[in-house]
C-alpha positions as CSV (number, residue, x, y, z in Angstrom):
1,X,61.0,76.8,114.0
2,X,57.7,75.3,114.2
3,X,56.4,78.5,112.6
4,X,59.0,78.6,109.4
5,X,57.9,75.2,108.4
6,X,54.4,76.0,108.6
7,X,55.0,78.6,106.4
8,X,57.0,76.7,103.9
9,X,54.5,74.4,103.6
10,X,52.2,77.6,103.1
11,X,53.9,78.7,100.5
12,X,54.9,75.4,98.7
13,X,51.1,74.5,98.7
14,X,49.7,77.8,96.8
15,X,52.5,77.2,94.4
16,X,51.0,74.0,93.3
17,X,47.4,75.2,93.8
18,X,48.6,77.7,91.1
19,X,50.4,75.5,89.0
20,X,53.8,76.7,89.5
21,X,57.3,74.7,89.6
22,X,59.9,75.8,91.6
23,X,61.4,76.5,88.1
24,X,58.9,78.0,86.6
25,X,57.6,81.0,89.9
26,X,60.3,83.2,88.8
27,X,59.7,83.7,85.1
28,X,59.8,87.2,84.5
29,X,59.0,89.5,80.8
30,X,61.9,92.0,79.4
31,X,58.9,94.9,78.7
32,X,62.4,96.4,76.8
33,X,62.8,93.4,74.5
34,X,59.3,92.2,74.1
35,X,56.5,93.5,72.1
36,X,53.0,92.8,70.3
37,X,52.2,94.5,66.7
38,X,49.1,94.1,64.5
39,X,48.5,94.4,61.1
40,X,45.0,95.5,60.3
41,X,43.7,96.6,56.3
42,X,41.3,99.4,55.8
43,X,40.3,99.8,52.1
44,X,42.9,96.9,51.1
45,X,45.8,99.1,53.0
46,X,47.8,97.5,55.5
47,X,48.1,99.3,58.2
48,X,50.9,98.3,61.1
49,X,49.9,99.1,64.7
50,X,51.5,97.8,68.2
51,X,50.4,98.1,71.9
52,X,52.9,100.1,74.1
53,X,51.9,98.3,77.3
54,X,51.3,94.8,77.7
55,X,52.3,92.2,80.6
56,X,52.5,88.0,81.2
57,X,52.3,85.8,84.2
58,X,54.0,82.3,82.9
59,X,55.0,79.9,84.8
60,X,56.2,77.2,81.8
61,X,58.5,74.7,82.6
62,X,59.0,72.6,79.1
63,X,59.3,68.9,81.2
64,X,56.4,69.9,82.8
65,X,53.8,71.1,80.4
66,X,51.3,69.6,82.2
67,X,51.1,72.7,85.3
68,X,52.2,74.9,82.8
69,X,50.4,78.0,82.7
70,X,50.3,81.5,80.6
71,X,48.5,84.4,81.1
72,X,48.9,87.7,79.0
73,X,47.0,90.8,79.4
74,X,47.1,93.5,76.8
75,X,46.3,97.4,77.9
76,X,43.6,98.2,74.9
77,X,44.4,102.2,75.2
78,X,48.0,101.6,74.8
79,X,47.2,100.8,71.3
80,X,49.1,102.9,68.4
81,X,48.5,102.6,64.8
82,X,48.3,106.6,63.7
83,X,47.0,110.0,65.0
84,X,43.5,109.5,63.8
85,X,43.3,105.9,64.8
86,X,45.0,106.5,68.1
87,X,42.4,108.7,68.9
88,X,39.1,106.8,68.1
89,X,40.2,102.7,69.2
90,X,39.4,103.6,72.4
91,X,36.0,104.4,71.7
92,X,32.8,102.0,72.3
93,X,32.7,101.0,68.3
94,X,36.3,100.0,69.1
95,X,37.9,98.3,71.8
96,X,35.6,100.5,74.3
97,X,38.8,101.2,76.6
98,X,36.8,103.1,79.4
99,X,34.5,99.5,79.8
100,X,36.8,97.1,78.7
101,X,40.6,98.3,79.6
102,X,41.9,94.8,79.2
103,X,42.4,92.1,76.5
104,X,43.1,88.9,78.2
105,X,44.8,85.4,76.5
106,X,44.8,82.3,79.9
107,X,46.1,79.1,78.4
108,X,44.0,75.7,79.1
109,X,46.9,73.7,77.2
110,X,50.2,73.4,76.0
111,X,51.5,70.6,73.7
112,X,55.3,70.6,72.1
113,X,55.8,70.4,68.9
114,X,59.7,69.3,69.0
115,X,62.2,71.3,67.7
116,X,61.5,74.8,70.4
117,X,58.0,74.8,68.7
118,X,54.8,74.5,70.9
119,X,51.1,74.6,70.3
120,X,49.1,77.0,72.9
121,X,45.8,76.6,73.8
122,X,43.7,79.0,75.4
123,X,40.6,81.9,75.7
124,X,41.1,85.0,74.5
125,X,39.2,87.4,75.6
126,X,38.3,91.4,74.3
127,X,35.2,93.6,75.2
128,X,33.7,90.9,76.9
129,X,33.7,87.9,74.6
130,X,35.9,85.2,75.3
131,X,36.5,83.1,72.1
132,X,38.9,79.4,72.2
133,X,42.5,80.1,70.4
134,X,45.5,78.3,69.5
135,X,48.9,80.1,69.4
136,X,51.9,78.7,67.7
137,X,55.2,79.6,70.0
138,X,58.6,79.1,68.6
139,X,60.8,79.2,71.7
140,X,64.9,80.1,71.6
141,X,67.0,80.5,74.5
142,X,70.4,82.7,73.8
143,X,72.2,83.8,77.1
144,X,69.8,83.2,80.3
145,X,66.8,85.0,77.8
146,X,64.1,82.9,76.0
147,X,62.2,84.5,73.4
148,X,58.6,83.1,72.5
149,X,57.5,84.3,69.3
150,X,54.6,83.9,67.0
151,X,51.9,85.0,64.8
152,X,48.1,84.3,64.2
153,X,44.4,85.7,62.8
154,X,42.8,87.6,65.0
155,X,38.9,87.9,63.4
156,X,38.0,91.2,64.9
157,X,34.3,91.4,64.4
158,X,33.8,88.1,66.8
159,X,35.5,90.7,69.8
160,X,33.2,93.5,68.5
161,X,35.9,94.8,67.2
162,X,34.4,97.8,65.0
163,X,30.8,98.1,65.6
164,X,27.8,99.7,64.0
165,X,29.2,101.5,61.0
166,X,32.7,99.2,61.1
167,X,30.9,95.8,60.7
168,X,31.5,96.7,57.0
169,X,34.6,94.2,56.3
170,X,34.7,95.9,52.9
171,X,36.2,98.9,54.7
172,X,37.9,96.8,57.2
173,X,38.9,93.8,56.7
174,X,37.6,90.9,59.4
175,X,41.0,89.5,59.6
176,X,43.6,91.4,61.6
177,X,47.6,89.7,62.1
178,X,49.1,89.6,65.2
179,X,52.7,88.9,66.1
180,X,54.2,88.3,69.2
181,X,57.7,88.8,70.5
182,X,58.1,88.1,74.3
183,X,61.1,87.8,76.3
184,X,61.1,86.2,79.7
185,X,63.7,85.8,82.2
186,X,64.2,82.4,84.3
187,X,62.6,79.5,81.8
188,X,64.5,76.4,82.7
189,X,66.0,74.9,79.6
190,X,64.6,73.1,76.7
């Protein structure tokens, strides 16, 4: 007996060094529902790519923003846009895949907006430089799902995004669109 409570109190301790409610520990992403895509021009054409693989660690509970937390990882070389640019983003003047496998967003802040709408603070981080961002999230809850959506500018060239060569933004374009969908399991209710 003596040893079950010790472990509950174990366990209930690194959930709140991490942040957690009890709410908010078994939050889960539907990879089936969810997905990130990318809109990126090259000569003035936009071109529309997504990421095939991507995952999230949230624990958000909407009364408690405060030890709310969000952290999203993108896998670079799961990126698909066409033949010919599937084959050279994973190169160093690109995302540099074999050094940097990893994009990385961790959330410093949340803030509600009213109305399912929340601002999202955080660092983003791709090929090793970590830059501040804010997301906008529109949140909707439709039978036990919420879906977290948004959109926002990426500026590729301060990720080193297209080096050498690629810096030229008259070829591509510095500004890159990203949209999110992201479907989670277990978010308490608004």
């Amino acid at each position: 007996m003596f040893f079950r409570r010790t472990l509950l109190r174990a366990v209930a301790l690194s959930a709140a060094a991490w942040g957690l409610s009890a709410h908010a520990a078994g939050q889960t992403l539907v990879p089936a529902q969810s997905e990130v895509t990318f809109v990126a021009k090259q000569l003035g054409v936009p071109l529309q790519g997504r990421f095939k693989r991507f995952q999230a660690q949230v624990a958000f509970d909407p009364k408690a923003l405060a030890t709310s937390q969000i952290a999203f990882e993108l896998d670079l070389g799961s990126v698909s846009l066409n033949a010919d640019a599937d084959a050279e983003l994973p190169k160093a003047e690109w995302f540099n895949v074999p050094k940097f496998p990893k994009a990385t967003f961790q959330s410093t802040a949340i803030q509600a907006l009213g109305g399912g709408k929340f601002q999202v603070r955080g660092k983003m981080a791709i090929k090793g430089q970590a830059r501040d961002l804010v997301l906008p999230v529109t949140l909707t809850q439709a039978k036990g799902l919420s879906t977290a959506t948004g959109a926002f500018t990426l500026k590729r060239l301060d990720y080193r995004i297209g080096e050498g060569d690629w810096t030229d933004t008259s070829i591509v374009a510095n500004e890159v669109q990203v949209q999110f969908k992201l479907v989670l399991q277990g978010v308490p209710p608004l």
